[in-house]
C-alpha positions as CSV (number, residue, x, y, z in Angstrom):
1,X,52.4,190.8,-44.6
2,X,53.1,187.1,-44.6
3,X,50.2,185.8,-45.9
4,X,51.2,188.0,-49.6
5,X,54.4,185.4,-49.5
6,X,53.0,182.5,-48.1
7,X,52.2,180.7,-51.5
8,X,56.0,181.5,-52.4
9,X,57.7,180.0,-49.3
10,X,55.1,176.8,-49.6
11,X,56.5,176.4,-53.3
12,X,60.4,177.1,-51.8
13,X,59.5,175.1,-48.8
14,X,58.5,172.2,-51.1
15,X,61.1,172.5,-53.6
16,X,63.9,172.5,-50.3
17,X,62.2,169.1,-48.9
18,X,61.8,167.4,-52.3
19,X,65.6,168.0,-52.8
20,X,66.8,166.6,-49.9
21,X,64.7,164.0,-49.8
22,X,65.9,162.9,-53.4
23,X,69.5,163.4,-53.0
24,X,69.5,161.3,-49.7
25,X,68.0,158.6,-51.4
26,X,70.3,159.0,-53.9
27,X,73.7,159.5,-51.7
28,X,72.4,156.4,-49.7
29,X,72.4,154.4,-53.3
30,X,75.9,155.7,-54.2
31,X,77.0,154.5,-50.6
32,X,75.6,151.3,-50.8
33,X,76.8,150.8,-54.3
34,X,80.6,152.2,-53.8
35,X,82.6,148.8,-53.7
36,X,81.4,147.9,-56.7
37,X,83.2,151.0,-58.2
38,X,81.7,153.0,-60.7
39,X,77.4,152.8,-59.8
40,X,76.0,150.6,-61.8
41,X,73.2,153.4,-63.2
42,X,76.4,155.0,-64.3
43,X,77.8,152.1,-65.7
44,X,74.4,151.2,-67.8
45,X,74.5,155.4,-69.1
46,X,78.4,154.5,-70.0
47,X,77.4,151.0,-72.0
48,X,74.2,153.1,-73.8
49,X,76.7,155.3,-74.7
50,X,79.3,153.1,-76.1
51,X,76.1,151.4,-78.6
52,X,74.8,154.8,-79.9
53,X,78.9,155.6,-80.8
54,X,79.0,152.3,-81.9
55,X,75.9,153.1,-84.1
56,X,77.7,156.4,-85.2
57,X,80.9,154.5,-86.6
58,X,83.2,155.0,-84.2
59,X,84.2,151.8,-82.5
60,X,84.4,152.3,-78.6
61,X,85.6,150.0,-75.9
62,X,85.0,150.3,-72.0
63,X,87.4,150.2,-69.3
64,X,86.2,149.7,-65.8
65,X,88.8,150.6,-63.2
66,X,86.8,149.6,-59.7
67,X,89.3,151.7,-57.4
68,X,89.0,154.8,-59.2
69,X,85.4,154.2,-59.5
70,X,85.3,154.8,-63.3
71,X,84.6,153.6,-66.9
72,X,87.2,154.7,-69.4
73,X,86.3,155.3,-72.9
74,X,88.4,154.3,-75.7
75,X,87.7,155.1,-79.7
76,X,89.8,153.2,-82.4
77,X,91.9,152.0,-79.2
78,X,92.8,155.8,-78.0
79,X,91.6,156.9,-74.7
80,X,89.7,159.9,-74.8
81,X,87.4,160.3,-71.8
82,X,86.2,158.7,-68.4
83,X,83.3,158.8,-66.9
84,X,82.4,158.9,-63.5
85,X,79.2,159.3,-61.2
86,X,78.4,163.2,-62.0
87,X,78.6,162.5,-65.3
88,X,75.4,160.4,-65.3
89,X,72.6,163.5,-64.4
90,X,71.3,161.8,-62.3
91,X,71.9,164.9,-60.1
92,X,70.6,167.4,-62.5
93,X,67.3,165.2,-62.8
94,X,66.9,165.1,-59.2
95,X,66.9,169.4,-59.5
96,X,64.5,169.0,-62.5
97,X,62.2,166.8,-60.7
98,X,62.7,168.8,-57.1
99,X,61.3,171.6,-59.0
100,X,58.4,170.6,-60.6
101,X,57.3,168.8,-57.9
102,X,57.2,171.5,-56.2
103,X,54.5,173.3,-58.2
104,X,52.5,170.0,-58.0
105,X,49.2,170.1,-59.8
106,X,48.0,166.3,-60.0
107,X,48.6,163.0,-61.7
108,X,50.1,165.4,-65.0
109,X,52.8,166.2,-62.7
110,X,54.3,162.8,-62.4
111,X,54.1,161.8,-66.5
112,X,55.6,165.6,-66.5
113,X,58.6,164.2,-64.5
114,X,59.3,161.0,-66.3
115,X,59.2,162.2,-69.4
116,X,61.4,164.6,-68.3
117,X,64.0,162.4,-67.2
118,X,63.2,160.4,-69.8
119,X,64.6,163.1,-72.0
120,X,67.2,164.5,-69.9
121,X,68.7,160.9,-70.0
122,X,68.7,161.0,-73.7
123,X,70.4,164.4,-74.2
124,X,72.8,163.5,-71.1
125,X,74.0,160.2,-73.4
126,X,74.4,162.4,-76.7
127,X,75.9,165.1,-74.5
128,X,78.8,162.4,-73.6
129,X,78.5,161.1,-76.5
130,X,79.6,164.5,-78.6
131,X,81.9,165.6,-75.8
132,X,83.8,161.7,-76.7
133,X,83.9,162.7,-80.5
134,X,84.9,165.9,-80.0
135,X,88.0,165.2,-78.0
136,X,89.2,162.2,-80.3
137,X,88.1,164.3,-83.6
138,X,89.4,167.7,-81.8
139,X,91.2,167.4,-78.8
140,X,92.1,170.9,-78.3
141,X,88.8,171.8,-77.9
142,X,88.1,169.1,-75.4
143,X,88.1,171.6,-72.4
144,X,86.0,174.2,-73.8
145,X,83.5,171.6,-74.6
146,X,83.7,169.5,-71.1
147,X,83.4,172.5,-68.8
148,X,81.4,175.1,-70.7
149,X,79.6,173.9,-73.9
150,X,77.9,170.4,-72.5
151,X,77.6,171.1,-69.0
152,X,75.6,174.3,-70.8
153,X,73.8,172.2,-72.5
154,X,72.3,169.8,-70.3
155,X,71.2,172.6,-67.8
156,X,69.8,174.3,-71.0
157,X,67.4,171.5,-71.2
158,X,65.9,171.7,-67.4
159,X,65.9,175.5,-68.0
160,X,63.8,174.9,-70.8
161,X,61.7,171.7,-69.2
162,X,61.2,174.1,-66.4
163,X,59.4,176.6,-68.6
164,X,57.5,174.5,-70.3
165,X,55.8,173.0,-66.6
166,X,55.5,176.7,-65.7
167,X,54.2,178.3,-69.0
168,X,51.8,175.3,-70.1
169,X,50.7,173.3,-66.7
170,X,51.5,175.0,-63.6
171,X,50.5,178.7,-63.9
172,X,47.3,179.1,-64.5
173,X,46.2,181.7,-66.8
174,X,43.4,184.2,-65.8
């Protein structure tokens, strides 16, 4: 009876280890980096942000406030938003990359991942990007987007990712 689930609970087994291997290496990083504030990976996704709105026309300027270990983001001199460490996905890219590790199948596995976060990190900058304009363009629809419409979003895009390693490289067809 086991041996019918064993290839399941390697898979699982594999997923559980990569996880929590990856998110001590990152909880170490975010302990070793809290007195500087806000992480400086978080920091860099905040300043990528601030060029691409910059690029967009709307003229943004950072705040960092080291004890609340943020970055504030102002448009046209109003506040609108402030980022802190879960807002980088760097959490959501350790779950992507747990995952599809997990069905490892060679050296396509790793370009798989980066490009993978590769992308993730590009929709998670227009994801905070959007949520910005939208609550300085429309605040009263700044809690619908924060909670439900972006954070949808960005898991959308592992959803999808996750198919695409499934359906293209990691299931083979017979």
């Amino acid at each position: 009876m086991f041996r019918e689930f064993q290839p399941s609970l390697i898979v699982l087994l594999r997923f559980a280890g990569i996880y929590l291997l990856l998110f001590l290496v990152y909880q170490t990083y975010l302990n070793r980096t809290a007195p500087l504030g806000l992480d400086p990976f978080s920091r860099s996704v905040a300043q990528q942000v601030k060029k691409i709105q910059e690029f967009a026309g709307y003229e943004t300027t950072l705040h960092h406030v080291q004890e609340l270990r943020t970055e504030r983001f102002a448009i046209n001199g109003k506040f609108v938003s402030r980022m802190v460490e879960g807002c980088n996905a760097l959490s959501v890219m350790i779950l992507f990359a747990s995952f599809v590790l997990a069905f490892y199948k060679g050296f396509q596995t790793v370009w798989f991942v980066l490009g993978g976060i590769i992308f993730l990190h590009l929709m998670n900058i227009f994801r905070i990007m959007g949520l910005n304009i939208v609550l300085y363009e429309y605040p009263q629809y700044g809690k619908l987007t924060h909670d439900y419409l972006f954070p949808g979003f960005i898991y959308g895009m592992v959803v999808v990712l996750w198919l695409v390693w499934i359906q293209f490289f990691a299931v083979k067809k017979r």
